[in-house]
C-alpha positions in Angstrom: 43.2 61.3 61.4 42.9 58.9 58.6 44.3 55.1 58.9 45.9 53.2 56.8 44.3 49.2 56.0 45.7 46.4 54.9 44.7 45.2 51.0 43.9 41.6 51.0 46.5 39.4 49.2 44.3 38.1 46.9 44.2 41.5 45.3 47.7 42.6 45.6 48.6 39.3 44.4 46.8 40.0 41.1 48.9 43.6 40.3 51.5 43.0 37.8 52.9 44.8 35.2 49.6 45.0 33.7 47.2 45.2 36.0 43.7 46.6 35.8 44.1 50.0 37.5 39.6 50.8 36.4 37.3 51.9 39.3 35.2 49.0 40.6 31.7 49.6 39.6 30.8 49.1 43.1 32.7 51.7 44.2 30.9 54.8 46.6 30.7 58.1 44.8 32.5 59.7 47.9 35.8 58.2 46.8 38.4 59.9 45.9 41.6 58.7 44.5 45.2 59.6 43.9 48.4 58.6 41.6 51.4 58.8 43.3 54.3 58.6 40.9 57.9 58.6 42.4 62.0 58.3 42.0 64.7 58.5 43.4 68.8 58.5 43.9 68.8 60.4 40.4 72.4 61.1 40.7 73.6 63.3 37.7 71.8 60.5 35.2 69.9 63.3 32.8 71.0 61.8 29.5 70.7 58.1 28.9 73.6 55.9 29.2 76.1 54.3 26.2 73.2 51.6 25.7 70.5 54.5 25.5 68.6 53.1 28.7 66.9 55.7 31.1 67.7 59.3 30.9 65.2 62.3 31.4 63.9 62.5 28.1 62.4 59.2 28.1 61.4 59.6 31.5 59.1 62.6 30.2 57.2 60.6 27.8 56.7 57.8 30.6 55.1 60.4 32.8 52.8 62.5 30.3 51.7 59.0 29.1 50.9 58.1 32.9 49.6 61.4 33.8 47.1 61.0 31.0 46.0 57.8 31.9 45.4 59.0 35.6 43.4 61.5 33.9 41.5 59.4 32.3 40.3 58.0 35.5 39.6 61.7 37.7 43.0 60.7 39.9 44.6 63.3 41.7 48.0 63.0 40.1 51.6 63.8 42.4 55.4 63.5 41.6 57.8 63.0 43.8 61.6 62.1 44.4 63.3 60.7 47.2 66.5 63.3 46.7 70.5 62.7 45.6 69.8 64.7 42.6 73.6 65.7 42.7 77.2 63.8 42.0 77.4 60.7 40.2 77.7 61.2 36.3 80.5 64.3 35.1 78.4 66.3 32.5 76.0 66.9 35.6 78.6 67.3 38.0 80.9 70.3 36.5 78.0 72.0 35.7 76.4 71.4 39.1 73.2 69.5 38.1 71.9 72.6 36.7 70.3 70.2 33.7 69.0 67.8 36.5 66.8 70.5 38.3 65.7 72.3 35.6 64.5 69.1 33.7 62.9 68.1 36.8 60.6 71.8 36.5 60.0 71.1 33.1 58.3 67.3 34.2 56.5 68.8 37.0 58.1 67.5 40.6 55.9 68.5 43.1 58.3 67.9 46.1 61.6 66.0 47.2 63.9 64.5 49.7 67.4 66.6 50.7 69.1 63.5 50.2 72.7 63.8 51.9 74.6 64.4 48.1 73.2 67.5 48.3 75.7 68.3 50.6 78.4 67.6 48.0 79.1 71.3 47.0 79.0 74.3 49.2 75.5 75.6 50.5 75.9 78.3 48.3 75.5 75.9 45.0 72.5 74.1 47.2 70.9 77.6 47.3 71.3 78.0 43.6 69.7 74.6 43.0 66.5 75.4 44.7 66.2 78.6 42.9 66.4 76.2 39.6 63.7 74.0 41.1 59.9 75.3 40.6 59.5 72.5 43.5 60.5 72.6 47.1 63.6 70.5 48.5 62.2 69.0 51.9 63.6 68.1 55.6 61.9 68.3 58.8 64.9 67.1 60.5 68.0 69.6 59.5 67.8 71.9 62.0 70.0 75.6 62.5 72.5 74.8 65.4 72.3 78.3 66.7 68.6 78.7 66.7 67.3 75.1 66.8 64.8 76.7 63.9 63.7 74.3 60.1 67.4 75.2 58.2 65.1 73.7 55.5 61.3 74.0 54.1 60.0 70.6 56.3 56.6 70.1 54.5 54.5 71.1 51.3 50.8 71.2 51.5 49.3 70.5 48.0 46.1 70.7 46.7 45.1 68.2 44.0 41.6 68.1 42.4 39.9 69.0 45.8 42.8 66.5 48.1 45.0 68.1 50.3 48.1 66.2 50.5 50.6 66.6 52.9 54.3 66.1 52.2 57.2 66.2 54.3 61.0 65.6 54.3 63.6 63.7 56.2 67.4 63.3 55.3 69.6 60.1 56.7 71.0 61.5 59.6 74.3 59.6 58.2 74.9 63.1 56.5 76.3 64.4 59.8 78.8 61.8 59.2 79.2 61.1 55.7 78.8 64.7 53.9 81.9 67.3 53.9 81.6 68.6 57.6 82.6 72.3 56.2 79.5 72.3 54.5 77.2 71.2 57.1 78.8 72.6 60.2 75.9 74.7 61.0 73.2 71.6 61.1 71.9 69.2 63.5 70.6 66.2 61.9 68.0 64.9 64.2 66.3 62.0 65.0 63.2 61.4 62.1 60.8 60.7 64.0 61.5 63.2 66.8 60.9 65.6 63.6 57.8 63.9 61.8 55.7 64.0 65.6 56.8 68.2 65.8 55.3 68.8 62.6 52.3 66.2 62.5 50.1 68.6 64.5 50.2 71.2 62.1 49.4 68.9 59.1 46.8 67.5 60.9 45.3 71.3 61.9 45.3 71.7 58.4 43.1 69.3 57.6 45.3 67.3 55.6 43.4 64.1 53.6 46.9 62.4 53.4 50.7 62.6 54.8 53.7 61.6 52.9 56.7 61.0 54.0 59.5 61.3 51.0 62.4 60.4 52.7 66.4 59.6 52.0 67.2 57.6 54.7 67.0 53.9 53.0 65.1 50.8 53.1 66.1 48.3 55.6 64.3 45.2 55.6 62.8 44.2 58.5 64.6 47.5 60.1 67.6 45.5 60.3 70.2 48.4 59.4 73.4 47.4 60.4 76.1 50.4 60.4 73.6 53.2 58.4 71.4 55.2 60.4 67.8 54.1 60.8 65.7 54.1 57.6 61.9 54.3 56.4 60.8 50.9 58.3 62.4 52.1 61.6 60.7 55.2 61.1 57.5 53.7 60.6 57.5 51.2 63.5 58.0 53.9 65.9 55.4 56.0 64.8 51.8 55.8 66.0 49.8 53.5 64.0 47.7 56.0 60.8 50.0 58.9 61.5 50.9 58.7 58.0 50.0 57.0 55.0 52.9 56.2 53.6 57.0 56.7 53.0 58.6 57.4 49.6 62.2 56.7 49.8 65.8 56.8 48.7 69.4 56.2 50.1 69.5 52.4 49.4 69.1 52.1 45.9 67.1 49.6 45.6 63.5 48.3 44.5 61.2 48.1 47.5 59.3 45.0 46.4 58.6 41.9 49.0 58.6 38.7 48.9 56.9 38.4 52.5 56.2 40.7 55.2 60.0 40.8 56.1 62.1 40.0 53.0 62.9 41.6 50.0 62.5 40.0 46.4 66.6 39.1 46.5 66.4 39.3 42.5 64.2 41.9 41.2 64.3 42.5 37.6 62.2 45.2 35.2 59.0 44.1 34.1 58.4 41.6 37.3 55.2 42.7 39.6 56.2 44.4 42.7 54.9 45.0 46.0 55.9 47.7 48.7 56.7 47.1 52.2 54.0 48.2 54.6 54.7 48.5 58.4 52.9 49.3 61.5 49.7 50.1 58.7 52.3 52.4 56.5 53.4 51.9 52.5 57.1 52.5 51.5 58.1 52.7 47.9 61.1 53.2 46.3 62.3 53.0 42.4 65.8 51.7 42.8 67.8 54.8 41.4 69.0 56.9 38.2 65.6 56.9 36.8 65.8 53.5 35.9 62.3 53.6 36.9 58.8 55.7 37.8 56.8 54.2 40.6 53.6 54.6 40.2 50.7 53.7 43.4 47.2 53.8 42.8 45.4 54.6 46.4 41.5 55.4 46.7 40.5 58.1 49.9 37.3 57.7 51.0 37.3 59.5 54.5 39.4 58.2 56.9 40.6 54.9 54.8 43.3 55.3 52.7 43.7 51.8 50.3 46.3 50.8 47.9 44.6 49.6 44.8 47.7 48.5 43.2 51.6 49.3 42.2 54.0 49.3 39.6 57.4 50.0 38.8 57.9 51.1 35.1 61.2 50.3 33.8 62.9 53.8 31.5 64.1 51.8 28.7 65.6 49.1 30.5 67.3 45.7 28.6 67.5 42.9 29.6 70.6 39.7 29.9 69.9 39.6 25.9 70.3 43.0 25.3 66.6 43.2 24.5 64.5 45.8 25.8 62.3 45.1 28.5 58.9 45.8 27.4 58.0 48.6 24.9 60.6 51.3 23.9 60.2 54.4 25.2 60.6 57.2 22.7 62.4 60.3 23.8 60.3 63.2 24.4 61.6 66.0 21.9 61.6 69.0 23.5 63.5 67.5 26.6 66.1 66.1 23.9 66.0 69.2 22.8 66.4 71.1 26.1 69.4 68.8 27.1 71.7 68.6 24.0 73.4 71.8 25.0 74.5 70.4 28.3 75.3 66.7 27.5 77.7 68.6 24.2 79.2 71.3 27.0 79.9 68.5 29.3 81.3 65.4 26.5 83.8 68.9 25.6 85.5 69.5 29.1 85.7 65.5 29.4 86.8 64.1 26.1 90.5 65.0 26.1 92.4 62.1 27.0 95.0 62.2 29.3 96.8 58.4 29.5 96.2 55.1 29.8 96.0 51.6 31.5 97.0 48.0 30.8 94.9 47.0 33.7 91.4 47.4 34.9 91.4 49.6 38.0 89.2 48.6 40.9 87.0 51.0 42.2 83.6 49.0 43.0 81.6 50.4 45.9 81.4 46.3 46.6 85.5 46.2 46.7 87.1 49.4 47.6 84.7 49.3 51.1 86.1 45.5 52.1 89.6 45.6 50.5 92.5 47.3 49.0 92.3 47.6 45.7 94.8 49.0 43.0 92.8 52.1 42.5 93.0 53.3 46.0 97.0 52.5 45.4 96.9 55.1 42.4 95.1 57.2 44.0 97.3 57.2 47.2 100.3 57.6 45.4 99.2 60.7 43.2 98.0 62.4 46.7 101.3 61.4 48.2 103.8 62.6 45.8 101.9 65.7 45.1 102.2 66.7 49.0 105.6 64.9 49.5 103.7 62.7 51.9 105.3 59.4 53.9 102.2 57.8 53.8 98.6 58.4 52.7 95.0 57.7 53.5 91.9 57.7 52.2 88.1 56.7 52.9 86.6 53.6 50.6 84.0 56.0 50.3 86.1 58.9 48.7 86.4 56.2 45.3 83.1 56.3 43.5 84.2 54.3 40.4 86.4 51.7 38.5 88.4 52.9 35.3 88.9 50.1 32.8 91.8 48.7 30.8 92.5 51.4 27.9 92.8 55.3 27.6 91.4 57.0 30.8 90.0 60.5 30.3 89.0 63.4 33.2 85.6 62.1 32.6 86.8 58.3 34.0 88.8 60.9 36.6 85.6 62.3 37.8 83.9 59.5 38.0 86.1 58.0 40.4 86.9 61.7 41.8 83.0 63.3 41.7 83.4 65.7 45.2 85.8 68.3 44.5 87.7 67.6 47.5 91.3 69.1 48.1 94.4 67.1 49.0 95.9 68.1 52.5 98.7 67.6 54.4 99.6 66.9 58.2 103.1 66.5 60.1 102.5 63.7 62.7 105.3 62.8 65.4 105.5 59.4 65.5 103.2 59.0 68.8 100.1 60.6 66.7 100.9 59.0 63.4 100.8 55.4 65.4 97.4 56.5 67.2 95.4 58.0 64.5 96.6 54.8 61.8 95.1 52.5 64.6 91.6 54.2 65.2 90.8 54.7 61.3 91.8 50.9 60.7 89.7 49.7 63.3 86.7 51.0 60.9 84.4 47.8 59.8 84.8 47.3 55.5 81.2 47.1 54.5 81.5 51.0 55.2 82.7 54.2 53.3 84.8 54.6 56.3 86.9 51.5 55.1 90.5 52.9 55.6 92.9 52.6 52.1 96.7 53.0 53.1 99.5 53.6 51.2 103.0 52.8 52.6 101.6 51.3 55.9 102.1 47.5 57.0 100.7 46.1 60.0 103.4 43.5 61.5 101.3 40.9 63.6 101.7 38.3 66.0 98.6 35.7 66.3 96.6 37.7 65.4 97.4 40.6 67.6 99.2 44.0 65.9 102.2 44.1 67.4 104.0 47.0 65.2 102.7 49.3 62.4 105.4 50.2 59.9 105.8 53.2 57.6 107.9 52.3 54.2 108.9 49.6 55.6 110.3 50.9 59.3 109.1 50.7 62.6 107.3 54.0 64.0 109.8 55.5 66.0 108.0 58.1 68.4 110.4 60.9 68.1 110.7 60.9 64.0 108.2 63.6 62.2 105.6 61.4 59.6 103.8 63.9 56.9 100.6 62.2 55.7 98.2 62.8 53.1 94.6 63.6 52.9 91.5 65.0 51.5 89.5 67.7 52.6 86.3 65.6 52.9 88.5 62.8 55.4 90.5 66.0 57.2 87.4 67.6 58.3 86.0 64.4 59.9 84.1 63.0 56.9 83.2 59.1 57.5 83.7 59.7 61.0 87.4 60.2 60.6 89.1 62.5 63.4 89.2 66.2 62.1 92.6 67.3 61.5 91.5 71.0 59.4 91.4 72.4 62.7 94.7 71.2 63.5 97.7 73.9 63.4 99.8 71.3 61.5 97.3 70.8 58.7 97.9 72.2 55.5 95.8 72.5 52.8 97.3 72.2 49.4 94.2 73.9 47.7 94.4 71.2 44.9 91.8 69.2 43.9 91.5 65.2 43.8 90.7 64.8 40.6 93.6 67.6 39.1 95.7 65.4 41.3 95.0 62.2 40.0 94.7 63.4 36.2 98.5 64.5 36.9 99.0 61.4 37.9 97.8 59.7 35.7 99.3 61.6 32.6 102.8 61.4 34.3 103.2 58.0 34.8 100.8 56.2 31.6 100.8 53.9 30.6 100.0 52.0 34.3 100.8 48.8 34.5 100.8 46.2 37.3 100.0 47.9 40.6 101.4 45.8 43.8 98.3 45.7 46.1 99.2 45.4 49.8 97.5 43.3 52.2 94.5 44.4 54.3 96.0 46.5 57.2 94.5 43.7 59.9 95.5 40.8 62.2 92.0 39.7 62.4 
C-alpha cells in the first residue's frame, strides 16, 4: 500500500497562484503523475450570478484550459466534486437540477460525493439525477436498513493513462438528522470510517495506485467540530497512517487553505496561494462552494510515494472589494452558454411575476436566523399559522435559507428563502404536550439549523429560570386544546425535532411553504415593521 510524505515547506511555500507546475529534470522516468481538479457545494449555481461571476460556462473554459495544460505535461487528468449539487438557486430548483447534472456530463465529472441536499426531493428525483449524470454519485456509508447492503455505488475504479485510481464516497452522517426523514427512512448513515476500512480491502486487491476519498462531511480544523458530525480530519486521524492519499471535500463551504498545521487562513481571498490540510500523512482539499472555484493538485506516483508537487485554487470570475476582477476574465465557453439559455429563460419565466412588496429588509441570514429571531421567521410563522388556523407556530432556523430585501419580492425571492418543497402541517396539542414539546425544541443550541423560531410563544422568567411559557399572551392551562403549526421537513423529525407525522393528531395540509408564504405575502404587501419577539430563553 502506498504512503503518503510530507513536502518540505520550502517547496510548498513557493506554490502560489503562479507556480511552476514543470517536471524537475531530475526527475526518475518511473514517475508518474496526476491532476486532480475538484469542487464542491455546487448548489443550483449553473448560470453566473447578477455580477456575471462563476457559473458553469466559465467553469468549462477554466477546465479545458487546465486539462490541456495537464496534457501538456503526460498528467493523468481527474474531476471530481464533493456533492450538494441540489437546492440553493430557483431556476435549478423547479426544474430539479436537471441543468446542473447534465452540464456536469458535458465537463467530464468523473465521480462525486452524495452530499446530504441530495436528499432534498424524493428518491425518485435522486434516481432521475443519476440517470442524467454519465458519472457515478458515491457513498460507502448509506447503507439499506433491511439488508444492511451499499444503498449507494461506494467506489469507482478509474483508469487514467496506465493509473488506477480509486475513488470512494462518504456523506455527513448529519443527513440522518438534517434531511427530510420521509425520504431517507430506509438508510443508516454510518460511521465513515467504519465504511472506508470495509471497502479498503477490495481497493487494495485491486491493485489500486491511489485512493480518494471525495467526501461531504466538512472541514473541521484541527477536528474540532462542535455540534456537526465528524468531518474529513476526524476521518483521517482515525485511519491507519497511507490508507489513503487524500480527502476531497464539501459540507463546510469553505477554502481548505492553512496557515499552520492546525489553523485555517481566517481571511482567504481569490488569487492568494493556498495550502491543504494534511493529517495523519493525508491531503484534504476543498474549493469553498458554487463553483467559485476549481482546485487543481499536482501529485507525482512513483511506486509506493505519492507527493504533492503543488496546489491552486482558481477563482471562476471572481471580483474583488473594487469590483475588479480577480485575475484574468474568463470567457464563457459557447456551447455551454448555449446549452444553458433554455433553462436559465424557463426558470427567469416561472419566477419573474411579482407578487408584493416590502418596506423593510427581511432577515434570513444563515448567520442570524440560527442565533436569533428575526422578522423573516415572524412572516413566515404567521403565513403558516393563518393558513392552518394555528395558536402558535414553529419552525427550524434551518428551514430559512435566505433574506429578501426592501422592494418588490417575487416567488424567485420566495424560493430562495423556501427552496425544499416542504408542506405546512398541523397538530392539536393539550396543553400538557404543547408545554413539553415548546420546552425540548427551545432547549436546541443557536449556532444550529435546529435553532427554534416561535410565533405567539413568550417565555415568563424568574432569574433566570423559566417559570411559565405563555401562548398569545396566556398561561398554558393543561386542559385547553393548542393547534400548532409546522412543516413537513420539522414534523417528521428533521433537525432532530420530535416526529409528529406519525402522530394521529397530525394533519397534513398538503400545501407547500413557499405557495404559503407567496399568499402571504401578496395578501398583506406592502410589509412594513414586523415586531420581533425576544429570544424564547432565561439564559
Amino acid at each position: 500500500m502506498r504512503l503518503l510524505f510530507l513536502v518540505s515547506a520550502v517547496f510548498l511555500g513557493a506554490c502560489t497562484q503562479s507556480s511552476n507546475m514543470d517536471v524537475a529534470p531530475d526527475a526518475p522516468a518511473t514517475t508518474q503523475y496526476l491532476t486532480v481538479l475538484h469542487t464542491n457545494d455546487h448548489h443550483g449555481r449553473f448560470w453566473p450570478n447578477a455580477q456575471g461571476e462563476y457559473g458553469m460556462a466559465a467553469r468549462a473554459t477554466l477546465l479545458t484550459q487546465l486539462r490541456a495544460q495537464a496534457t501538456e505535461r503526460n498528467d493523468a487528468v481527474i474531476l471530481l466534486s464533493g456533492g450538494d449539487i441540489n437546492t440553493g438557486i430557483p431556476e435549478s430548483d423547479l426544474q430539479q437540477a436537471e441543468p446542473d447534472f447534465k452540464a456536469m456530463s458535458m465537463l467530464g465529472y468523473d465521480a462525486m460525493a452524495i452530499g446530504n441536499h441530495e436528499f432534498d426531493n424524493p428518491l425518485s428525483v435522486l434516481a432521475k439525477q443519476q440517470k442524467w449524470a454519465n458519472f457515478p454519485l458515491l457513498s460507502a456509508n448509506i447503507l439499506n436498513k433491511d439488508n444492511g447492503k451499499h444503498a449507494y455505488q461506494p467506489y469507482v475504479m478509474l483508469n487514467k493513462q496506465g493509473l488506477k485510481i480509486a475513488v470512494f464516497g462518504l456523506t455527513t452522517t448529519d443527513t440522518a438528522k438534517i434531511a427530510n426523514p420521509d425520504f431517507i427512512g430506509a438508510f443508516d448513515f454510518i460511521d465513515p470510517t467504519k465504511a472506508t476500512n470495509a471497502i479498503l480491502a477490495d481497493m487494495q486487491r485491486q491493485q489500486a495506485d491511489v485512493i480518494i476519498a471525495v467526501t461531504h462531511m466538512g472541514h473541521y480544523a484541527n477536528a474540532d467540530h462542535g455540534i456537526n458530525a465528524p468531518g474529513d480530519v476526524t476521518l483521517a486521524r482515525q485511519l491507519a497512517p497511507g490508507a489513503i492519499d487524500m480527502i476531497v471535500g464539501g459540507h463546510s463551504q469553505e477554502p481548505v487553505c492553512m496557515q499552520d498545521t492546525h489553523v485555517t487562513v481566517a481571511d482567504y481571498r481569490p488569487g492568494m496561494a493556498c495550502q491543504p490540510d494534511k493529517q495523519n500523512g493525508i491531503w484534504i482539499m476543498q474549493a469553498h462552494e458554487w463553483g467559485k472555484y476549481v482546485g487543481e493538485a499536482r501529485f507525482a506516483i512513483e511506486g509506493e510515494q505519492v507527493t504533492l508537487l503543488s496546489y491552486q485554487l482558481h477563482p471562476v470570475n471572481l471580483k474583488d472589494k473594487q469590483d475588479q476582477w480577480v485575475g484574468k476574465y474568463i470567457e464563457p465557453d459557447q456551447n455551454m452558454v448555449n446549452f444553458l439559455t433554455p433553462y436559465q429563460t424557463k426558470g427567469q419565466d416561472k419566477l419573474s411575476v411579482t407578487l408584493g412588496s416590502t418596506q423593510v429588509r427581511l432577515e434570513g441570514d444563515r448567520n442570524k436566523v440560527r442565533f436569533m429571531p428575526t422578522n423573516l421567521a415572524q412572516v413566515i410563522t404567521e403565513a403558516q399559522k393563518q393558513h392552518v388556523k394555528a395558536d402558535f407556530a414553529v419552525i427550524s432556523g434551518g428551514g430559512i435559507r435566505d433574506s429578501i430585501v426592501a422592494g418588490e419580492i417575487n416567488y424567485k425571492d420566495i424560493l430562495r428563502v423556501h427552496p425544499f418543497k416542504n408542506r405546512i402541517g398541523y397538530i392539536d396539542f393539550s396543553g400538557q404536550d404543547a408545554l413539553a414539546y415548546i420546552r425540548k425544541i427551545a432547549a436546541y443550541p443557536a449556532d444550529s439549523g435546529a435553532y427554534a423560531h416561535f410565533n405567539n410563544v413568550t417565555a415568563i422568567c424568574d432569574g433566570g429560570t423559566l417559570r411559565s411559557v405563555r401562548i398569545n399572551g396566556e398561561p398554558i392551562k393543561a386542559d385547553k386544546t393548542y393547534r400548532m403549526s409546522i412543516n413537513s421537513y420539522n414534523a417528521a423529525g428533521g433537525d432532530g425535532y420530535p416526529r409528529l407525522n406519525s402522530d394521529p393528531r397530525f394533519v397534513d395540509s398538503g400545501d407547500a411553504d413557499a405557495s404559503v408564504l407567496s399568499a402571504y405575502v401578496q395578501q398583506h404587501s406592502p410589509l412594513d415593521a414586523i415586531e420581533v419577539p425576544a429570544a424564547f430563553t432565561c439564559r
